[in-house]
C-alpha positions in Angstrom: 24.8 -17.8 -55.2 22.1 -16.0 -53.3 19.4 -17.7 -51.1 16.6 -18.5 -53.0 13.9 -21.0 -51.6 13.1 -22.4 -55.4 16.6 -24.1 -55.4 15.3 -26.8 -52.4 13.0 -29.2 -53.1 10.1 -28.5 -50.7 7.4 -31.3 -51.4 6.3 -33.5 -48.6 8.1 -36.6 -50.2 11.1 -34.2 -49.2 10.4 -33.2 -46.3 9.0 -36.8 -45.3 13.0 -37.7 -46.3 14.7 -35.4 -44.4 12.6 -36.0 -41.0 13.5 -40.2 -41.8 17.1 -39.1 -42.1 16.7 -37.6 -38.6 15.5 -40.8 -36.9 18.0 -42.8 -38.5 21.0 -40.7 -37.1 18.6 -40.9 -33.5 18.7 -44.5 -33.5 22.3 -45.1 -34.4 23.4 -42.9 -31.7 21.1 -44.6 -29.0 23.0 -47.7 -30.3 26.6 -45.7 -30.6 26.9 -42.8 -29.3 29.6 -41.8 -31.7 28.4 -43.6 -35.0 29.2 -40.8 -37.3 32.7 -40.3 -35.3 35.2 -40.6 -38.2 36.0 -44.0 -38.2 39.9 -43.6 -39.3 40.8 -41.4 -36.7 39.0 -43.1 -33.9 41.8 -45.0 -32.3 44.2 -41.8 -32.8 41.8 -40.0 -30.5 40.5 -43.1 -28.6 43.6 -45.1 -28.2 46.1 -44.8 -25.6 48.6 -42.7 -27.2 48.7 -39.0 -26.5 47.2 -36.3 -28.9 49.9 -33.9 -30.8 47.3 -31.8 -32.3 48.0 -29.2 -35.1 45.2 -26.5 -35.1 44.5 -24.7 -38.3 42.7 -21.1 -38.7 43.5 -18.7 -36.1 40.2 -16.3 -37.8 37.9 -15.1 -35.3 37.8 -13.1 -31.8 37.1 -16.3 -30.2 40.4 -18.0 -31.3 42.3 -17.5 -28.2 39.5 -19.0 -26.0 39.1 -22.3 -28.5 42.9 -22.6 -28.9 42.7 -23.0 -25.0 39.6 -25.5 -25.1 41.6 -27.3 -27.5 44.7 -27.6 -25.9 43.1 -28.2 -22.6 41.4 -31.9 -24.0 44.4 -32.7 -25.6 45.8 -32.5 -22.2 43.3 -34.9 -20.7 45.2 -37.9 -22.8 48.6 -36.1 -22.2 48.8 -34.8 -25.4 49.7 -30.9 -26.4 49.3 -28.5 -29.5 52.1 -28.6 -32.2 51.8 -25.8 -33.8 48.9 -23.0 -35.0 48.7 -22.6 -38.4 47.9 -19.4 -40.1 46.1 -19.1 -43.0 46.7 -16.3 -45.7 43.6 -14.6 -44.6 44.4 -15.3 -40.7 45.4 -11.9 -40.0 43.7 -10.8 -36.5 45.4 -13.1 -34.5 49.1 -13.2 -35.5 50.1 -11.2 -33.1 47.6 -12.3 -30.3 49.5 -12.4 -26.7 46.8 -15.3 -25.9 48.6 -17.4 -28.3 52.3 -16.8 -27.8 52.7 -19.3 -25.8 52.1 -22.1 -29.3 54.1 -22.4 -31.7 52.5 -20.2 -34.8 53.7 -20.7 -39.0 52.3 -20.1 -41.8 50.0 -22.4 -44.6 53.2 -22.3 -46.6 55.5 -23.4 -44.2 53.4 -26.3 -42.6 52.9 -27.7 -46.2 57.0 -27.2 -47.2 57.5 -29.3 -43.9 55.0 -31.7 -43.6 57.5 -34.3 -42.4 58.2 -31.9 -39.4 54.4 -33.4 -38.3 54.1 -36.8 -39.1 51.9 -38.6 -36.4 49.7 -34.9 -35.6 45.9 -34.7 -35.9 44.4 -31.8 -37.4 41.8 -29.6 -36.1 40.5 -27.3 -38.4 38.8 -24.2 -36.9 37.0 -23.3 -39.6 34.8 -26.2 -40.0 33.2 -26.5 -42.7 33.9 -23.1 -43.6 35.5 -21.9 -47.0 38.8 -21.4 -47.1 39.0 -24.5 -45.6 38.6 -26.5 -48.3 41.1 -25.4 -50.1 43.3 -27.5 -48.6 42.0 -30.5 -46.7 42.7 -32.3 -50.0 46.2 -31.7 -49.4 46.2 -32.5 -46.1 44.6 -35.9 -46.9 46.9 -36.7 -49.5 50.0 -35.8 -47.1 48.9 -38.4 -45.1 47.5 -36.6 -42.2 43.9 -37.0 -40.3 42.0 -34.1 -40.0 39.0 -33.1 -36.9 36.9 -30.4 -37.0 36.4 -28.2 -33.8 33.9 -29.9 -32.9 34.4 -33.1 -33.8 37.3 -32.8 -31.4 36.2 -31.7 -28.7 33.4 -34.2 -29.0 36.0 -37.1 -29.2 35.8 -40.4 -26.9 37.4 -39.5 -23.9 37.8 -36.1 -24.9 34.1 -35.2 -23.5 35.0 -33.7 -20.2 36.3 -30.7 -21.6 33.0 -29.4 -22.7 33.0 -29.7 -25.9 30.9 -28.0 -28.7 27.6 -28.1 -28.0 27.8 -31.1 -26.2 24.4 -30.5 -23.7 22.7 -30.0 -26.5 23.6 -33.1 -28.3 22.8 -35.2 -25.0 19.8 -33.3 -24.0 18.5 -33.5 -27.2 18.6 -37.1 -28.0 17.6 -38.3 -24.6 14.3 -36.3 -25.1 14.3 -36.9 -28.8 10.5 -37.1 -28.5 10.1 -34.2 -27.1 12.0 -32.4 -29.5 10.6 -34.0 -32.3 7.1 -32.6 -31.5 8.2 -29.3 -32.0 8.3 -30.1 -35.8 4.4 -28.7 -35.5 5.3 -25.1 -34.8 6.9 -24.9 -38.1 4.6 -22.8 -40.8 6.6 -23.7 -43.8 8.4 -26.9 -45.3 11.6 -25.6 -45.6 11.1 -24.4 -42.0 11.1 -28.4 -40.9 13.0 -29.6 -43.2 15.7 -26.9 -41.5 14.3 -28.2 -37.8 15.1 -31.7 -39.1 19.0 -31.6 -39.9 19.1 -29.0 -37.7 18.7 -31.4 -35.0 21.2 -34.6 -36.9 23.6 -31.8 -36.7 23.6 -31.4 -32.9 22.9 -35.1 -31.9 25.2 -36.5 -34.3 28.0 -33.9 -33.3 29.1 -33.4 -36.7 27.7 -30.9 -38.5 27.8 -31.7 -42.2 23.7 -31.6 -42.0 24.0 -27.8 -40.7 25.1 -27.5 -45.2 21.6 -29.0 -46.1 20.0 -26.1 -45.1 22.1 -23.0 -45.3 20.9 -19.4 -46.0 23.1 -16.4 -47.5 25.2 -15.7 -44.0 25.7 -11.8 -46.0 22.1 -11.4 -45.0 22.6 -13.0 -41.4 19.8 -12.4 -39.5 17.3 -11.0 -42.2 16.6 -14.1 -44.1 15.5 -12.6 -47.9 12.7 -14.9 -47.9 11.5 -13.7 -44.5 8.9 -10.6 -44.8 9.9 -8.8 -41.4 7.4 -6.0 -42.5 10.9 -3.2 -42.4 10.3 0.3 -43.6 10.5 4.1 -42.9 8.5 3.6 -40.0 10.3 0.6 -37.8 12.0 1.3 -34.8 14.6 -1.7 -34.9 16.3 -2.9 -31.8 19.8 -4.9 -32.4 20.1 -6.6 -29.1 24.0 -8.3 -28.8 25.2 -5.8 -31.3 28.7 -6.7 -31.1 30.6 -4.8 -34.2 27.4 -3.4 -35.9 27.4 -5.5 -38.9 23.7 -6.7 -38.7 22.4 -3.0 -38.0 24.4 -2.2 -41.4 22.7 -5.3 -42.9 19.1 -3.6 -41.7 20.2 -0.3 -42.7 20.6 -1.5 -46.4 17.5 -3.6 -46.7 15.7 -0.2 -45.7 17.9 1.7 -48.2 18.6 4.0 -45.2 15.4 4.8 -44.0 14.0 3.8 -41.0 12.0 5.8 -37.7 14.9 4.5 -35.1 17.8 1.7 -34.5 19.1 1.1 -30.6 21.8 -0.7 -30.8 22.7 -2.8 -27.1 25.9 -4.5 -26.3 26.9 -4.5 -23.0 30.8 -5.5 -23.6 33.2 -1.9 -23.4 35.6 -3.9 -26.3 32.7 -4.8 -28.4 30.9 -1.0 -28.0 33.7 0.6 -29.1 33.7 -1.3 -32.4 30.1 -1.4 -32.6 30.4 2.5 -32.4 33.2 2.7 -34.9 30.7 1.0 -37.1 28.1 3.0 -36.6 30.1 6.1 -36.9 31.7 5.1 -40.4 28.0 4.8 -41.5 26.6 8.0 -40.2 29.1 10.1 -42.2 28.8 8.2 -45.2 24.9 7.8 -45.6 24.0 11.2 -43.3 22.8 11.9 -40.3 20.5 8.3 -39.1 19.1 7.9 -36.1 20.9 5.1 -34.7 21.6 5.1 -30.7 24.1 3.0 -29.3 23.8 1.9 -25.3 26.1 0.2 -23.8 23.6 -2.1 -22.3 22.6 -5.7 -22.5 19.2 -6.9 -22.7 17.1 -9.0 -20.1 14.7 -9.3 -17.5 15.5 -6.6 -15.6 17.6 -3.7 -15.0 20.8 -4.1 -13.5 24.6 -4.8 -13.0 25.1 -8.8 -13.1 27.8 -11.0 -14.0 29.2 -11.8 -16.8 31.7 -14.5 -18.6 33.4 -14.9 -21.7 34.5 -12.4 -24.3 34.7 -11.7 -28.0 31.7 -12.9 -29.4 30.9 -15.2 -27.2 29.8 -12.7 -23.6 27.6 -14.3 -21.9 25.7 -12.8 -18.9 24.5 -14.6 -15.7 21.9 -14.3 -13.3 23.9 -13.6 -10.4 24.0 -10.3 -9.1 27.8 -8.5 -9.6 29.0 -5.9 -7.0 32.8 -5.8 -8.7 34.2 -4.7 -11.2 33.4 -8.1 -13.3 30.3 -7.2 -14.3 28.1 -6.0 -17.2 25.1 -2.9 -17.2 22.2 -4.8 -18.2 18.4 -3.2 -18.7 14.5 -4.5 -19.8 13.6 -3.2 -23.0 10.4 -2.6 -21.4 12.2 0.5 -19.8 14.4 1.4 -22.0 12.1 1.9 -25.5 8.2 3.3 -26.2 8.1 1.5 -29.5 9.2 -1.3 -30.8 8.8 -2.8 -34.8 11.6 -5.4 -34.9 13.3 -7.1 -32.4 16.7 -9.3 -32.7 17.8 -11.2 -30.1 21.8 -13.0 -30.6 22.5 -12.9 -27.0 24.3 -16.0 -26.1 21.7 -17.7 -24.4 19.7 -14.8 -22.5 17.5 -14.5 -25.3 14.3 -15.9 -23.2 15.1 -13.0 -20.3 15.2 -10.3 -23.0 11.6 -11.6 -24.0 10.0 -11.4 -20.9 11.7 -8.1 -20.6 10.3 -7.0 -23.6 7.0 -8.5 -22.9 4.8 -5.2 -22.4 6.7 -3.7 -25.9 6.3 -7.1 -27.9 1.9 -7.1 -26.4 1.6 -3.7 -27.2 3.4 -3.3 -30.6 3.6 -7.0 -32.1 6.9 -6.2 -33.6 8.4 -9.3 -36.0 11.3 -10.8 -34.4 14.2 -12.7 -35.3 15.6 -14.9 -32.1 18.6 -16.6 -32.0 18.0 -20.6 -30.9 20.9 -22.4 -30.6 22.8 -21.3 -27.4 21.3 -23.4 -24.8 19.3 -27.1 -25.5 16.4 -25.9 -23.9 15.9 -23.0 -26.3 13.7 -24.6 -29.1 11.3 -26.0 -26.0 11.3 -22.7 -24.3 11.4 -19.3 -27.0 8.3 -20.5 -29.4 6.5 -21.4 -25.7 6.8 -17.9 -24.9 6.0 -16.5 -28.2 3.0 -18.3 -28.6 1.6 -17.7 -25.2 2.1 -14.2 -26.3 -1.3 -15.0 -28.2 -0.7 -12.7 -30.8 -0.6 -15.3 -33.7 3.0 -15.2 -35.0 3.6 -17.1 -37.7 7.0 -19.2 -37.0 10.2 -20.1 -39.4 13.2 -21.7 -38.8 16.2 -20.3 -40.6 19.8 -21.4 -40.7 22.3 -19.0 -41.8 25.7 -20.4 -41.5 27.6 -23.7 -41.7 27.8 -24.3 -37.8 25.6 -23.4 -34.9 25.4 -20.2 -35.4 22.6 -17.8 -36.8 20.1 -20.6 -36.5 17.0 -18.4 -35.6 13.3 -18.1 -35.5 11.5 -15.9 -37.5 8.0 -14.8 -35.9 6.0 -13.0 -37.8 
């Protein structure tokens, strides 16, 4: 079913509910820090025994890096990965050489041997994510426990391996306060209400509030509700690109016409598929102007270092004279005009805007920034927009079932 706002109940009785529910999940943590830990599995993870884990989904460009952070907290209580299980739609990762080293079968042959795994936990990878569903039933009725990611990686003892989010979660309820003033920035009920579970999600660390509030993740990015004033005149500027999918998402809601897209991603992996993308589109819909730079966006022009990979490339302050780093530039210099601006840049989104500053002063472009990568981003990003002065009108917008595509909307 597609996003539509009249499907939520937006009344202040509701919104009055969801910001009680908020408080309650605060103060249960300051009492228990894991309170909504699942309580049949606690001594499994907590006890002294040592973890076999059996990870399900191999889906996603990240996998090889979360396999890894899995199996390195399991090792922190001695214990190890089984097995990866992959499901019928797993199919980018079968033959992945970051994962030969596990064990890898199939859905249908975990669930003809489930006897083979008697005693394992289960970490599901895909969260709350459909096709999971489809069989945690069965798993519950074969006997076994079941984790999410981050559930996991959250787990007593389990903590120092950086788990999920976990800064956030800390940061955030030890200056719940703090946080919870922001709930003023918000033009629009749904908006809070978002801001509200949004938050029980992270402090909590479990992220069953994240569903409250979910958007249609086909429009990721350009929330249909959202009026981000697109047309035949917008230059559009898709900052963290990756594989092009969001500038075929803008391309669409413009039905193709538009003044100019730049596309920026900085990684040589990720460019090539953004350009695939791009060139797929080109010959199908004609000759758009769409530019691709191999170029990441921030604060100023440069070469600096970089970490991570897949979806997940994050670029650092520090200056990079080897061969480790990534080309990076202020929008500033790189663009004379600027209509709408998106920002998914794994936690440099604040550096791109006050590279961007002169475009964003001189052109008001609307904006859709990314606000989940670091705890300090809902403090910092609508400081800097509304010092900006140029009376943007806020909205919170979530857009997935975990962390991800949890943005603000300035308009």
């Amino acid at each position: 079913m597609s996003f539509d706002l009249s499907n939520y109940d937006l009344s202040a009785a509701a919104t009055q509910k969801a910001r009680e529910k908020l408080i309650d999940v605060v103060n249960r943590c300051r009492n228990d820090r894991y309170a909504f830990f699942p309580e049949n599995v606690f001594e499994m993870v907590a006890g002294p025994q040592a973890p076999r884990v059996v990870v399900f989904s191999t889906r996603g460009p990240d996998c090889g890096h979360h396999v890894e952070q899995i199996s390195a907290a399991a090792r922190l209580k001695g214990g190890y990965i089984e097995a990866l299980v992959h499901d019928p739609s797993d199919t980018e990762n079968r033959n992945n050489p970051a994962l030969s080293a596990y064990k890898q079968i199939t859905l249908e042959e975990f669930f003809a041997d489930t006897a083979a795994f008697a005693g394992c936990l289960i970490v599901d990878r895909t969260s709350t994510w459909y096709p999971a569903v489809r069989y945690k039933t069965k798993l519950k009725q074969a006997g076994f426990n079941v984790l999410r990611q981050e559930q996991f990686l959250n787990a007593p003892g389990l903590e120092a391996s950086g788990g999920f989010y976990r800064e956030h979660a800390d940061v955030m309820l030890n200056r719940f306060e703090e946080f919870l003033a922001l709930e003023r920035i918000w033009g629009d009920a749904f908006s809070r209400q978002t801001y509200y579970y949004a938050l029980a999600s992270f402090i909590s660390m479990n992220y069953q509030y994240f569903a409250f509030h979910c958007g249609d993740h086909l429009q990721s990015y350009f929330s249909p509700d959202i009026d981000l004033k697109l047309g035949p005149d917008t230059v559009y500027a898709d900052c963290g690109s990756h594989d092009g999918r969001e500038v075929l998402i803008f391309s669409e809601r413009v039905k193709h016409q538009f003044k100019a897209v730049h596309a920026f991603e900085p990684d040589r992996r990720n460019f090539v598929l953004l350009s695939n993308t791009v060139t797929r589109h080109i010959a199908q819909h004609g000759a758009l102007p769409i530019y691709c730079h191999e170029l990441g966006v921030f604060d100023r022009d440069g070469y600096l270092h970089a970490e991570g990979h897949g979806t997940q490339v994050v670029i650092t302050e520090q200056t990079e004279t080897a061969g480790a780093g990534l080309h990076v530039c202020k929008l500033d210099n790189m663009l004379d005009e600027l209509g709408h601006l998106r920002l998914e840049i794994e936690g440099a989104e604040l550096a791109a805007l006050h590279g961007a500053r002169q475009l964003i002063l001189k052109h008001r472009p609307t904006m859709t920034v990314s606000v989940y990568h670091k705890a300090s981003d809902f403090l910092e990003l609508p400081r800097f927009i509304e010092e900006t002065g140029l009376d943007y009108q806020l909205s919170l917008r979530h857009q997935s079932l975990e962390p991800g595509v949890l943005c603000i909307y300035a308009v």
